[in-house]
Each structure stands twice: as C-alpha cells, then as structure tokens.
PDB file as gemmi writes it, atoms N, CA and C in Angstrom:
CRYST1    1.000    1.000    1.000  90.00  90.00  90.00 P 1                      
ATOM      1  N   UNK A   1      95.889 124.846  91.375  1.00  0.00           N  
ATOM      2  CA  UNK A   1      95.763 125.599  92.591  1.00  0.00           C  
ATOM      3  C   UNK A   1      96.878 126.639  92.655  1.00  0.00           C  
ATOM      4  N   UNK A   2      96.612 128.085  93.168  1.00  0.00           N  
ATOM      5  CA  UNK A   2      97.444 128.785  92.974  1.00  0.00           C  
ATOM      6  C   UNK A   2      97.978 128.887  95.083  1.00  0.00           C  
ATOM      7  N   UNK A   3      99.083 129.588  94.911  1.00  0.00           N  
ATOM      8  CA  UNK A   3      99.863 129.314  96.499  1.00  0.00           C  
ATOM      9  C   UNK A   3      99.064 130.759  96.808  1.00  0.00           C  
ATOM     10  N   UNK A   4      99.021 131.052  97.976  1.00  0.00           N  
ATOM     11  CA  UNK A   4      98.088 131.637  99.099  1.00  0.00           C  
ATOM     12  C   UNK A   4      99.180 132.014 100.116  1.00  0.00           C  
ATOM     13  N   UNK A   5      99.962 133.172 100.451  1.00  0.00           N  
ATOM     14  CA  UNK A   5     100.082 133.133 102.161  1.00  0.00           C  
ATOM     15  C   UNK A   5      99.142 133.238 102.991  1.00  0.00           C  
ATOM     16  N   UNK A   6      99.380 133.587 104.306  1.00  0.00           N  
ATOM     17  CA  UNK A   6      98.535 133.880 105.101  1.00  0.00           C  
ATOM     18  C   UNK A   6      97.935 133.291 106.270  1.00  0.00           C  
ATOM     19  N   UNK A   7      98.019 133.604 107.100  1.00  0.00           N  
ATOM     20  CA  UNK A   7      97.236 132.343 108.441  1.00  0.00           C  
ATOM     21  C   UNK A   7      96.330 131.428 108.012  1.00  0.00           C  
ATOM     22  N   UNK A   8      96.666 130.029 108.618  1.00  0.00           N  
ATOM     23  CA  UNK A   8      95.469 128.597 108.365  1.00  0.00           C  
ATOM     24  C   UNK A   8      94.249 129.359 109.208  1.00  0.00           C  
ATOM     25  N   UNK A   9      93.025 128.829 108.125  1.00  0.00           N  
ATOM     26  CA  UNK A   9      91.736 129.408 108.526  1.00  0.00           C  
ATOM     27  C   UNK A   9      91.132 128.475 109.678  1.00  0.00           C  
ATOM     28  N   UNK A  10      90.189 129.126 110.418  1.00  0.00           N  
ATOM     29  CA  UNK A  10      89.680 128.385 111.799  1.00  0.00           C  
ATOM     30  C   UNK A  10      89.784 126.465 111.459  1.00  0.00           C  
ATOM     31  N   UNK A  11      90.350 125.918 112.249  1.00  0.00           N  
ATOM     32  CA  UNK A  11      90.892 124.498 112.225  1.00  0.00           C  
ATOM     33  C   UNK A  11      89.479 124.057 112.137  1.00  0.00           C  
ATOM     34  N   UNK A  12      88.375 124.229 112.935  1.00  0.00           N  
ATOM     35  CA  UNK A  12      86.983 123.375 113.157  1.00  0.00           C  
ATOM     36  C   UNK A  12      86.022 123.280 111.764  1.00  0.00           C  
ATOM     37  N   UNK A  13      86.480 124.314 110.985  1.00  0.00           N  
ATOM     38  CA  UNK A  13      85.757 124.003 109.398  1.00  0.00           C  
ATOM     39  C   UNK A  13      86.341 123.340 108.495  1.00  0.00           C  
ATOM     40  N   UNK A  14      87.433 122.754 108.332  1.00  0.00           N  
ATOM     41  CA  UNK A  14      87.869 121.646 107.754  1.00  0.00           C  
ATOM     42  C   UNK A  14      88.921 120.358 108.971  1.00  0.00           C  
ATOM     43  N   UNK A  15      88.139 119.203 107.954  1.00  0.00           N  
ATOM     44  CA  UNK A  15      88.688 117.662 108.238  1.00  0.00           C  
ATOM     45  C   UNK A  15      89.099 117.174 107.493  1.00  0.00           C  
ATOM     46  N   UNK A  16      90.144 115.997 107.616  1.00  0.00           N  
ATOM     47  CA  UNK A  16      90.347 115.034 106.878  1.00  0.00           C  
ATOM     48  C   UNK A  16      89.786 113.675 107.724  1.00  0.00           C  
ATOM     49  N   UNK A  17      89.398 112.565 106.745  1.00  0.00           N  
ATOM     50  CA  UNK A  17      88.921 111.740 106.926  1.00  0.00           C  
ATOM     51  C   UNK A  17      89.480 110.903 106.486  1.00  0.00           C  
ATOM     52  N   UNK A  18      90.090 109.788 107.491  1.00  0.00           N  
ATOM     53  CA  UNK A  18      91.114 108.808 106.721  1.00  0.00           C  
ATOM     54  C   UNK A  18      90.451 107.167 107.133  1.00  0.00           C  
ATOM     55  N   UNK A  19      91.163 106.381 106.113  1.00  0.00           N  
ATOM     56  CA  UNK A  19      90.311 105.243 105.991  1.00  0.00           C  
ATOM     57  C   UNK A  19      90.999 104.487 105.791  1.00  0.00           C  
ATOM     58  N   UNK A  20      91.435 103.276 105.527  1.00  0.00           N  
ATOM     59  CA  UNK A  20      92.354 102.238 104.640  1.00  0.00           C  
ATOM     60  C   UNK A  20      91.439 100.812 104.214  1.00  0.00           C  
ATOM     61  N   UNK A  21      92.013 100.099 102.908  1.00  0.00           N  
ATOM     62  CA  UNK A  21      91.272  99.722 102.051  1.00  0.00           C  
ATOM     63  C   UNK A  21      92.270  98.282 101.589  1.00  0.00           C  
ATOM     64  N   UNK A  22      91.870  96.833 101.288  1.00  0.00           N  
ATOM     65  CA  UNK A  22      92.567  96.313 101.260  1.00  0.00           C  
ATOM     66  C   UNK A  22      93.370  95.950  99.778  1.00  0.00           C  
ATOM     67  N   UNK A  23      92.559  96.681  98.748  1.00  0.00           N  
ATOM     68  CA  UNK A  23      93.211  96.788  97.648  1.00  0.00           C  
ATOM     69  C   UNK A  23      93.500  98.365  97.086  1.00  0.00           C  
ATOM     70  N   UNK A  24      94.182  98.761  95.835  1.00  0.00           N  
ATOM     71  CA  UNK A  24      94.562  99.680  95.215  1.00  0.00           C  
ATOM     72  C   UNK A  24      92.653 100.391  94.425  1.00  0.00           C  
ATOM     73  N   UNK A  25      92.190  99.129  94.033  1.00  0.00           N  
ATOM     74  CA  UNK A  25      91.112  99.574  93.287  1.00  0.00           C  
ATOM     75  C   UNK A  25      90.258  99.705  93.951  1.00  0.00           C  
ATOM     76  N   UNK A  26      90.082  99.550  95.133  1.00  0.00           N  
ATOM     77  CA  UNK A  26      88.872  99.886  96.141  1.00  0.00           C  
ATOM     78  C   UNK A  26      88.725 101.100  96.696  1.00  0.00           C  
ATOM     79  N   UNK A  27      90.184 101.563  96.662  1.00  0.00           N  
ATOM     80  CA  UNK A  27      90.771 102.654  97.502  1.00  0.00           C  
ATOM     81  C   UNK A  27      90.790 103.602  96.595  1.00  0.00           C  
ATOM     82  N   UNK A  28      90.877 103.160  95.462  1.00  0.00           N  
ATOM     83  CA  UNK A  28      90.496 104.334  94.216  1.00  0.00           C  
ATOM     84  C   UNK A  28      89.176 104.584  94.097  1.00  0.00           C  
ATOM     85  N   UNK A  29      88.148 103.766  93.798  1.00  0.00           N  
ATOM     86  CA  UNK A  29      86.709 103.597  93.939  1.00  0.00           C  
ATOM     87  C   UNK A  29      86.464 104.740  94.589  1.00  0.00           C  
ATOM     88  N   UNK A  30      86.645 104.053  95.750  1.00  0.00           N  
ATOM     89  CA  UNK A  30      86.261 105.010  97.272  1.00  0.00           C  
ATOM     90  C   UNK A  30      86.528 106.630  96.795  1.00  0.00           C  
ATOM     91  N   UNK A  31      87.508 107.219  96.757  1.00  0.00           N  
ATOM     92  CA  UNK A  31      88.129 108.283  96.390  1.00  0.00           C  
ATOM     93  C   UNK A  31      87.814 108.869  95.267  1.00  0.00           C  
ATOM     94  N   UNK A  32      87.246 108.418  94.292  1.00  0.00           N  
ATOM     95  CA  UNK A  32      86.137 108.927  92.388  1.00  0.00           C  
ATOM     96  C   UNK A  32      84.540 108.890  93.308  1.00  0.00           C  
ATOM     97  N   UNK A  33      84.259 107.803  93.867  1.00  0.00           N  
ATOM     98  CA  UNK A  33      82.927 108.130  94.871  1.00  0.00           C  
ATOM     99  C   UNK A  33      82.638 109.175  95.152  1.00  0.00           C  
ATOM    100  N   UNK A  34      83.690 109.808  96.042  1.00  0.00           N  
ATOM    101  CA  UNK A  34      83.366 110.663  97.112  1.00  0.00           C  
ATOM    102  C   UNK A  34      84.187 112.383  96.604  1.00  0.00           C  
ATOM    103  N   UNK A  35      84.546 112.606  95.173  1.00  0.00           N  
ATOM    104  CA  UNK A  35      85.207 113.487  94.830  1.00  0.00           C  
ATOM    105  C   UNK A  35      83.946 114.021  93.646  1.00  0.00           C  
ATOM    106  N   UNK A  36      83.128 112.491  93.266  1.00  0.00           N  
ATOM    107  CA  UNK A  36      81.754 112.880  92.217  1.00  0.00           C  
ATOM    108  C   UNK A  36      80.947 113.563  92.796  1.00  0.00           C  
ATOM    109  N   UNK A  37      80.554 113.078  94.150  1.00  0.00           N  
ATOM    110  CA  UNK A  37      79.697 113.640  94.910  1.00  0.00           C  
ATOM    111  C   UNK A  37      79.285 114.797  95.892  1.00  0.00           C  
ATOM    112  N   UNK A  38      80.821 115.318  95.260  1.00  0.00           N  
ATOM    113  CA  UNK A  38      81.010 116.429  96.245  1.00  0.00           C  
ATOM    114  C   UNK A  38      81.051 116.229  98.162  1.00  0.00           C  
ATOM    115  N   UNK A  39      81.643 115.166  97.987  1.00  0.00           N  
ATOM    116  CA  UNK A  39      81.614 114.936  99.391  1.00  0.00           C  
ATOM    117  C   UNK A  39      83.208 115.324 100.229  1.00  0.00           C  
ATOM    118  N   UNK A  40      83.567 115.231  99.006  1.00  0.00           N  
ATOM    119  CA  UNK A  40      85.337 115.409  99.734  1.00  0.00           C  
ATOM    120  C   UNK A  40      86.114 116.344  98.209  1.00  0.00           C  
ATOM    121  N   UNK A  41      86.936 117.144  98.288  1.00  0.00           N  
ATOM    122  CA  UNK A  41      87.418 118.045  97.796  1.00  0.00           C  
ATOM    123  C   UNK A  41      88.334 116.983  96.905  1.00  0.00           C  
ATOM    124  N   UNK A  42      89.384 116.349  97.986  1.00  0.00           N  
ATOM    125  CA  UNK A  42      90.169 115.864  97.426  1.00  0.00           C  
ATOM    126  C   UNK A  42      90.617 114.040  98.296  1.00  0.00           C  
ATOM    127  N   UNK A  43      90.917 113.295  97.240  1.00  0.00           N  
ATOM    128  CA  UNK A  43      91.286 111.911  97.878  1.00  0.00           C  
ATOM    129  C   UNK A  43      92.497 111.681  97.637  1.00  0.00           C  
ATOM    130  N   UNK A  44      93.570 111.427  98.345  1.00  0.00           N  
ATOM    131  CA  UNK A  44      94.708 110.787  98.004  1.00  0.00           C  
ATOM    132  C   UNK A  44      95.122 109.381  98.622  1.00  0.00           C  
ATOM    133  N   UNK A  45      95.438 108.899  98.208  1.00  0.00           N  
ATOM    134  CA  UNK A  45      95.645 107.465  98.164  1.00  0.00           C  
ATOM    135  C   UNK A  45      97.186 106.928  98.242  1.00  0.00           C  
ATOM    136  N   UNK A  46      97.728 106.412  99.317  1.00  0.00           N  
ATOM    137  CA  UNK A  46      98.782 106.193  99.780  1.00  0.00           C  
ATOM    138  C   UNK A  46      98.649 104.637  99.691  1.00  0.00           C  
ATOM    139  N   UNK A  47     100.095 103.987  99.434  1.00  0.00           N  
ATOM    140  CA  UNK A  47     100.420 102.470  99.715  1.00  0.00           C  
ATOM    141  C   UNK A  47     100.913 101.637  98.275  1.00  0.00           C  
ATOM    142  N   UNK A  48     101.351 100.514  98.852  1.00  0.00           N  
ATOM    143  CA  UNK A  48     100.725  99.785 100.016  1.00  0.00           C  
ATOM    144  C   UNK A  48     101.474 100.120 101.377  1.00  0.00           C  
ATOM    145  N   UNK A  49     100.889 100.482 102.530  1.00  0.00           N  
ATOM    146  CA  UNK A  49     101.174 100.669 103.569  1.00  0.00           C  
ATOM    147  C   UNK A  49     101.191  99.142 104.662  1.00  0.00           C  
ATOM    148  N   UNK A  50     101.868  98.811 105.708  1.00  0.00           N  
ATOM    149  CA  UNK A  50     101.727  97.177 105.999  1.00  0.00           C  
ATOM    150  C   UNK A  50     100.329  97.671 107.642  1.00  0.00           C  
ATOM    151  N   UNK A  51      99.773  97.212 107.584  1.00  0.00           N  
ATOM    152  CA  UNK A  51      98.845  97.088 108.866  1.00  0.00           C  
ATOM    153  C   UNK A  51      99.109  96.033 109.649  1.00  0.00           C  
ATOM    154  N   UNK A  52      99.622  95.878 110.984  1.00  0.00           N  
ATOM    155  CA  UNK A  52      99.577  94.629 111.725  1.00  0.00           C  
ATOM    156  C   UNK A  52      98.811  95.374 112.746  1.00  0.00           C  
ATOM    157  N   UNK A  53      97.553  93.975 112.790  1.00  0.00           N  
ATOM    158  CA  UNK A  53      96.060  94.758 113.954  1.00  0.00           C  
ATOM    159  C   UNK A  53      95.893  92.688 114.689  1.00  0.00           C  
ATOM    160  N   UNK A  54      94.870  93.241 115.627  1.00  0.00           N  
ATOM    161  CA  UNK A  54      94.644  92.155 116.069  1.00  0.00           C  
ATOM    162  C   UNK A  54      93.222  92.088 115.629  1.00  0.00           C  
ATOM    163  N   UNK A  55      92.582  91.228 115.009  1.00  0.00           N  
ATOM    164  CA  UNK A  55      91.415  90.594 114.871  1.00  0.00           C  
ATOM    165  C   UNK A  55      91.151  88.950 115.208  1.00  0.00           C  
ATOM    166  N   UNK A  56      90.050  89.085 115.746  1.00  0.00           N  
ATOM    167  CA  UNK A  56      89.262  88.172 116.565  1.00  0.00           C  
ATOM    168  C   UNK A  56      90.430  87.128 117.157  1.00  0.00           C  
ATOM    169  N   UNK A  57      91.489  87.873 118.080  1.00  0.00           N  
ATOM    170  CA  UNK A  57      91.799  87.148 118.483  1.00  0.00           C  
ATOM    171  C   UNK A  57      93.249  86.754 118.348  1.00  0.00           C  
ATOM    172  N   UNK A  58      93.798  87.116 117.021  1.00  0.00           N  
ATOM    173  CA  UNK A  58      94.674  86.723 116.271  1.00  0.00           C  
ATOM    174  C   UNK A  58      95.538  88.076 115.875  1.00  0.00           C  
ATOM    175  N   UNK A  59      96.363  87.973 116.000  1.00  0.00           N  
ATOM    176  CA  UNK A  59      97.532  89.071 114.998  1.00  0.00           C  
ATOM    177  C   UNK A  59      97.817  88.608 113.724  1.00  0.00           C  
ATOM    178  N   UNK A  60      97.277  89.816 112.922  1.00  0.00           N  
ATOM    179  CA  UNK A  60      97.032  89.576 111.003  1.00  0.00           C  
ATOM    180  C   UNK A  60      98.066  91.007 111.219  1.00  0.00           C  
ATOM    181  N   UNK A  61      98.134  90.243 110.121  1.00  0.00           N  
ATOM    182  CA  UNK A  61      99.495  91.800 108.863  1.00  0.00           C  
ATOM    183  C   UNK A  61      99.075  91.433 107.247  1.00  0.00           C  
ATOM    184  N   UNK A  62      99.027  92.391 106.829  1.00  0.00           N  
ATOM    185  CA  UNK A  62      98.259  93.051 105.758  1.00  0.00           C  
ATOM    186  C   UNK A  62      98.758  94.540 105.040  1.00  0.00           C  
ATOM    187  N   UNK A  63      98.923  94.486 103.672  1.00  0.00           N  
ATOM    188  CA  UNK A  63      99.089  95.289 102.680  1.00  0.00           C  
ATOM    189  C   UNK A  63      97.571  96.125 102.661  1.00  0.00           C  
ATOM    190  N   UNK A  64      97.819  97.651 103.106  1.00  0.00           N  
ATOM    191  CA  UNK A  64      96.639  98.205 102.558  1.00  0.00           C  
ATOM    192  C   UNK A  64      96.814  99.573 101.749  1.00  0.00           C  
ATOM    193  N   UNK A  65      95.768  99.872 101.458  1.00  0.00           N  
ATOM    194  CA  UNK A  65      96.002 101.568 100.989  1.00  0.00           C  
ATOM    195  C   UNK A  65      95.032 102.279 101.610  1.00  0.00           C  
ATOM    196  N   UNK A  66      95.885 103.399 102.249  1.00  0.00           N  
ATOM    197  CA  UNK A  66      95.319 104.988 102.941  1.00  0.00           C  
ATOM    198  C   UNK A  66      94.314 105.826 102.204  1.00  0.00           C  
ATOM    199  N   UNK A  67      93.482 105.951 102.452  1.00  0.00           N  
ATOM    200  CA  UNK A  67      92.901 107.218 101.696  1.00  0.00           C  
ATOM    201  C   UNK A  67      92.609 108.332 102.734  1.00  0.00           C  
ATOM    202  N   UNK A  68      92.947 109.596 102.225  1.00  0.00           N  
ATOM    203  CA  UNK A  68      93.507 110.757 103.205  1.00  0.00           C  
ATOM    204  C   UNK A  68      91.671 111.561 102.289  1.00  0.00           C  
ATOM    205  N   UNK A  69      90.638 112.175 103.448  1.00  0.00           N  
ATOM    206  CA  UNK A  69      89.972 112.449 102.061  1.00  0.00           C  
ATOM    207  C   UNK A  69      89.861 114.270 103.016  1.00  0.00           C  
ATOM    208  N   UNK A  70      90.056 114.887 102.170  1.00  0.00           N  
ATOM    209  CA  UNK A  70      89.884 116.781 102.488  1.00  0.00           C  
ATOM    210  C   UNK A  70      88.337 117.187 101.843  1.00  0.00           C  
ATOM    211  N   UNK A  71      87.999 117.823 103.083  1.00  0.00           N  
ATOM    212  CA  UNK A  71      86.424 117.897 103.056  1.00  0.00           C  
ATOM    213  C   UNK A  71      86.284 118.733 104.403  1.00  0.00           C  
ATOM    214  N   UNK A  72      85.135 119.708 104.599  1.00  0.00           N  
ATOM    215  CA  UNK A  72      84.771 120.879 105.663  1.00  0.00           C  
ATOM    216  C   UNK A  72      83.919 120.132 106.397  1.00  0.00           C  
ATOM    217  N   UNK A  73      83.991 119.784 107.849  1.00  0.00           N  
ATOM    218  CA  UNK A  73      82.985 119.616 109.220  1.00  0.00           C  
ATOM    219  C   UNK A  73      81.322 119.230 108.473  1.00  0.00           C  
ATOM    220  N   UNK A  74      80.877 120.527 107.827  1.00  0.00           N  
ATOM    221  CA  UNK A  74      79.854 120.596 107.453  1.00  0.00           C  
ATOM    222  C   UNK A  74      79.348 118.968 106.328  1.00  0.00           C  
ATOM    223  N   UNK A  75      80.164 118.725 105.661  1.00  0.00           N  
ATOM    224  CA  UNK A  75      80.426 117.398 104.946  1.00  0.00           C  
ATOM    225  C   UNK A  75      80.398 116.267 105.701  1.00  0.00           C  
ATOM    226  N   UNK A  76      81.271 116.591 107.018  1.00  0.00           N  
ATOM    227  CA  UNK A  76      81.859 114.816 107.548  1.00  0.00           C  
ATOM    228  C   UNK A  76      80.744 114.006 107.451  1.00  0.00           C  
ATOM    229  N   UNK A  77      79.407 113.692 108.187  1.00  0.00           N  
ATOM    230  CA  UNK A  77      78.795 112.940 107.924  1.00  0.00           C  
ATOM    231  C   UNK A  77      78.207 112.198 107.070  1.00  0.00           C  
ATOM    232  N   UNK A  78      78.310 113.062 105.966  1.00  0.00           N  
ATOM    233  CA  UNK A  78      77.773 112.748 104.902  1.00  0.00           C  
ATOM    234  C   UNK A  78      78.816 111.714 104.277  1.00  0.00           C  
ATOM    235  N   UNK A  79      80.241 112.397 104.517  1.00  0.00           N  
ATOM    236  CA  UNK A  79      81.773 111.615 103.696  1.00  0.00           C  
ATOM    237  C   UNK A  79      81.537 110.527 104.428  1.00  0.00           C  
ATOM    238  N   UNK A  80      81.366 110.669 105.930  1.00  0.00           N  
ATOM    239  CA  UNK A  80      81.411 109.482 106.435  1.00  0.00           C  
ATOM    240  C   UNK A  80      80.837 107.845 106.098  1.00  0.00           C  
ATOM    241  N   UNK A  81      79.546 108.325 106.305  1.00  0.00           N  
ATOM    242  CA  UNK A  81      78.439 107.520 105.737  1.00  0.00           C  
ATOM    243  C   UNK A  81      78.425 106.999 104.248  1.00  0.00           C  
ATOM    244  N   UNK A  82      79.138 107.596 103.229  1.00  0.00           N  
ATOM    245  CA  UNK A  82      79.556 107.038 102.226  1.00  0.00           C  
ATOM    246  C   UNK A  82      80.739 106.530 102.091  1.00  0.00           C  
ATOM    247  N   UNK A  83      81.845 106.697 102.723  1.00  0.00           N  
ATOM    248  CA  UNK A  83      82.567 105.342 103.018  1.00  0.00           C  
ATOM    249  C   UNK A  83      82.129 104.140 103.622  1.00  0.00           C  
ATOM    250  N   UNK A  84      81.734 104.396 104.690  1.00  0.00           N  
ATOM    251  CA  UNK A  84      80.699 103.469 105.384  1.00  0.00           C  
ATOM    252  C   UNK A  84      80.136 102.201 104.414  1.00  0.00           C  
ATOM    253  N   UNK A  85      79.231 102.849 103.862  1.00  0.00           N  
ATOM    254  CA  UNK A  85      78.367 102.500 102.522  1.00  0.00           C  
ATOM    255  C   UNK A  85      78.895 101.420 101.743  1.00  0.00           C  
ATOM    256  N   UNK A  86      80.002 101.832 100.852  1.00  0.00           N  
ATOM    257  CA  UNK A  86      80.792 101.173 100.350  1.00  0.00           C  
ATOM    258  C   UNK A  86      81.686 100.512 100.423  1.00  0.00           C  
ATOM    259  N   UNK A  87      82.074 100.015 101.612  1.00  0.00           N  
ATOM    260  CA  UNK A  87      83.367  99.735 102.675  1.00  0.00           C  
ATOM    261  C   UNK A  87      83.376  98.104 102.179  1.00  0.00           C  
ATOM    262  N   UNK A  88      84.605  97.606 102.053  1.00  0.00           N  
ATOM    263  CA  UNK A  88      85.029  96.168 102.397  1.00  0.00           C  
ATOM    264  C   UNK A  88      84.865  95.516 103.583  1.00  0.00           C  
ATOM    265  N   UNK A  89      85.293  96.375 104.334  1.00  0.00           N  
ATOM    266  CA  UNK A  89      85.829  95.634 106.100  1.00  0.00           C  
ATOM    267  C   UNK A  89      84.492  95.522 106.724  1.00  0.00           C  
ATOM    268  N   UNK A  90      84.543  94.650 107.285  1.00  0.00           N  
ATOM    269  CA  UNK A  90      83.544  94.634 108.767  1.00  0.00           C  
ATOM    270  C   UNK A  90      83.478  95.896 109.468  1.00  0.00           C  
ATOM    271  N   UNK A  91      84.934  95.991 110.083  1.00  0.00           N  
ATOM    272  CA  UNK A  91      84.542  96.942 111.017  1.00  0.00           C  
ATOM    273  C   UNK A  91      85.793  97.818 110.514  1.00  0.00           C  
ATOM    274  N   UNK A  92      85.939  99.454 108.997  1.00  0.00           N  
ATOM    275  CA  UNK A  92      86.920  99.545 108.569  1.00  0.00           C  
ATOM    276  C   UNK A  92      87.204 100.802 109.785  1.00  0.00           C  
ATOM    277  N   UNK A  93      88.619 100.993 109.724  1.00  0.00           N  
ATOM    278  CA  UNK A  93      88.779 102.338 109.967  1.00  0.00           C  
ATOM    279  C   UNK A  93      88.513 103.250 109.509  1.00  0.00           C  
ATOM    280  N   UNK A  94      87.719 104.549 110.204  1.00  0.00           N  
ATOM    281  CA  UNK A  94      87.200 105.631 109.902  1.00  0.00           C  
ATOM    282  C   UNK A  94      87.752 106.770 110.713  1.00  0.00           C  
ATOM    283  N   UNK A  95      88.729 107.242 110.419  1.00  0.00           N  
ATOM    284  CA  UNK A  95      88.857 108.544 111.416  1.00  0.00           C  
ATOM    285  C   UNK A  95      88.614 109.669 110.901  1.00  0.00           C  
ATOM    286  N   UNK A  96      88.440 111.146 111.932  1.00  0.00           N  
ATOM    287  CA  UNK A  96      88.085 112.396 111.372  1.00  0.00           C  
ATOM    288  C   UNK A  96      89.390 112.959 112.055  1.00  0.00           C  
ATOM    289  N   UNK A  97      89.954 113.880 111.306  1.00  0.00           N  
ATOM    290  CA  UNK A  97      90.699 114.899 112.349  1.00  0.00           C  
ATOM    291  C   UNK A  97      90.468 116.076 111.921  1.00  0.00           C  
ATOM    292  N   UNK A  98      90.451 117.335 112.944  1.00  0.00           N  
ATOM    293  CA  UNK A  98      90.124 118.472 112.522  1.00  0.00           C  
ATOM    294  C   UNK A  98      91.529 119.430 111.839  1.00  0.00           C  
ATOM    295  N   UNK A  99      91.566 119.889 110.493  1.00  0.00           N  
ATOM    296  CA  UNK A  99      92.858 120.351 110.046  1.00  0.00           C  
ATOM    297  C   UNK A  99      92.659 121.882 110.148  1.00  0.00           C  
ATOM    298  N   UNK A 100      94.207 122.443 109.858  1.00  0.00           N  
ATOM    299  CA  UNK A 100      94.015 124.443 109.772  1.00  0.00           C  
ATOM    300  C   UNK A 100      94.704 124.381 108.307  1.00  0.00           C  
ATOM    301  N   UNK A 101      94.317 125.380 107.600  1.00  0.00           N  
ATOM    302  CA  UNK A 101      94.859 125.135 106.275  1.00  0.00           C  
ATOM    303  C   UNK A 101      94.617 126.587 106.106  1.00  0.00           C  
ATOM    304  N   UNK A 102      95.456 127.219 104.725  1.00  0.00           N  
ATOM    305  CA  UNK A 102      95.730 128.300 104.385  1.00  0.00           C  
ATOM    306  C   UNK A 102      94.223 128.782 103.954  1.00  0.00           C  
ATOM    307  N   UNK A 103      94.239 130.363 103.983  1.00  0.00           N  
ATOM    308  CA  UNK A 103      92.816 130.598 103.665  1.00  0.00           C  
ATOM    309  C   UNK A 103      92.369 130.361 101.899  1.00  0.00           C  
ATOM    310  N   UNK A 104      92.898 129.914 101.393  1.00  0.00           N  
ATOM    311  CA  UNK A 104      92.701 130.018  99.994  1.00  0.00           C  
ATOM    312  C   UNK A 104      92.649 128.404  99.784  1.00  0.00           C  
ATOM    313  N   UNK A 105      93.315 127.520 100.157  1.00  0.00           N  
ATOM    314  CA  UNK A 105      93.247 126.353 100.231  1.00  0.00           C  
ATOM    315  C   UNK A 105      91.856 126.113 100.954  1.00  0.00           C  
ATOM    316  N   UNK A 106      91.504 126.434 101.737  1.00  0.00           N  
ATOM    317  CA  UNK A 106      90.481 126.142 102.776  1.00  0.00           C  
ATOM    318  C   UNK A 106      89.013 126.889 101.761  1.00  0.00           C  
ATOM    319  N   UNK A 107      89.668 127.742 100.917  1.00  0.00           N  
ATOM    320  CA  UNK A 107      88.389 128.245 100.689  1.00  0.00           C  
ATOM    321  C   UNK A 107      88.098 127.117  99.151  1.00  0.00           C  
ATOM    322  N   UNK A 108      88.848 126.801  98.575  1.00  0.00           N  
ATOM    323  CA  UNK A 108      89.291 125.776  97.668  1.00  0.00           C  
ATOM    324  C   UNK A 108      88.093 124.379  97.806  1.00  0.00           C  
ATOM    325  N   UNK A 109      88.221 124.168  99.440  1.00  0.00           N  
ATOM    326  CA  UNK A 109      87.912 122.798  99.889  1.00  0.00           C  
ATOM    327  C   UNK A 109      86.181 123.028  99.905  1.00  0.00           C  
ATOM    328  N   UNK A 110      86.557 124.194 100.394  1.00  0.00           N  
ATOM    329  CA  UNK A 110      84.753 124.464 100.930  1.00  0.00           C  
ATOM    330  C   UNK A 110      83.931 124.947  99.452  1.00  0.00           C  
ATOM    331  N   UNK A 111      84.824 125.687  98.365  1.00  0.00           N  
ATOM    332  CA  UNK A 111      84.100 125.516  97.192  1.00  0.00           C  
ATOM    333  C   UNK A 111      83.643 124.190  96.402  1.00  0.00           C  
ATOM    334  N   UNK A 112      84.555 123.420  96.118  1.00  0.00           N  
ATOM    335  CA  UNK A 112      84.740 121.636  95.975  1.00  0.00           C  
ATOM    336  C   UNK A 112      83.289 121.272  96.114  1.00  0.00           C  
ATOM    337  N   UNK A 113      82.903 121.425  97.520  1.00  0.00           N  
ATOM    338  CA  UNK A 113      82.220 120.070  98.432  1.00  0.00           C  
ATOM    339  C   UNK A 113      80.329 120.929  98.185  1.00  0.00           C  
ATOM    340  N   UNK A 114      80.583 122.276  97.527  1.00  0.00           N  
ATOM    341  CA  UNK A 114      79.433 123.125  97.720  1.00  0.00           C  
ATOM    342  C   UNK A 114      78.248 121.612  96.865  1.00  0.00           C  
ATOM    343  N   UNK A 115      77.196 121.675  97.603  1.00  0.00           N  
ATOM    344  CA  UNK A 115      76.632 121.482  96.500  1.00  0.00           C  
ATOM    345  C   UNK A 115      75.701 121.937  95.714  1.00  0.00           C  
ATOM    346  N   UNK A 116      75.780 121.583  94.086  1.00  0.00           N  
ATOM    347  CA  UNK A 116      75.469 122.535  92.993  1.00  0.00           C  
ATOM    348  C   UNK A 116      73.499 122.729  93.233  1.00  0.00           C  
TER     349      UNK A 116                                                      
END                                                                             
C-alpha cells in the first residue's frame, strides 16, 4: 500500500466489523473466510485479549482473539452473515462501526471487496 494524504473519505462508506473468537485458529479461519470472499478487505487479528462477561448468570473470564475486519457499508451484511455462519459462540459479538479513512486507503478497501 502506498501512503495517500488528504481528507478521510465520507465515514458512511466504510466499516469495520469486529468480532472475538475463542481460539487463535478460529479467528484466523474467520479472517482467510472473509478476505477469499471478498467480503472484507482486510482481517486483523489481535490477542489473546482477557474477556470478563456475564453469561447465564455467572461471571466467566476468558482468553479471546479480536478480529478487526475493514470492508465498505455496501458489504456489511454480507461480512456479517458470514461470520454469523461460521461462528463458535451462541450468541458471538458482532459489532459494526462506521470508519473515515484516507481517500486512497478507502479506495483500496472498496477495490478489495469489488466483486469479480
């Protein structure tokens, strides 16, 4: 990737979509999934990160790994639904947030995810 100045392009055409995963190889999986398919530009994979959540009742703590995935609005559902798909958890975390990114980066993401 080459560096770009210049104002982050309109925030509402690119997201990241973040997730966490309870092993290293799942979280990799996930991330070759969704980078084959043109669903997400790019996956990075953070951890082990520690999670303390409450489930059914109980306070659990847990080693997981992040996956951060860069992908345009026009994608999310699709990224979504294939994490979804393939997911460990019952009920995993799925968030979207809307990002601003340089115009060359942004145009980067939205070439990536085209599909052929």
């Amino acid at each position: 990737m080459t560096r770009s100045a210049g104002p982050p392009d309109d925030p509402a055409e690119l997201v990241e979509i973040r997730t966490t995963f309870g092993s290293r190889d799942a979280a990799a999986a996930c991330g070759r999934r969704l980078v084959a398919a043109r669903l997400a530009a790019c996956v990075q994979l953070e951890g082990p990160i520690v999670s303390t959540y409450r489930w059914r009742d109980a306070i659990e703590t847990a080693d997981e790994w992040r996956c951060t995935c860069k992908t345009t609005a026009a994608r999310r559902e699709a990224c979504v639904a294939a994490i979804l798909a393939g997911h460990e958890y019952q009920t995993p975390q799925v968030t979207v947030v809307p990002v601003a990114a340089t115009p060359a980066y942004a145009a980067w993401v939205r070439e990536s995810v085209q599909e052929p």
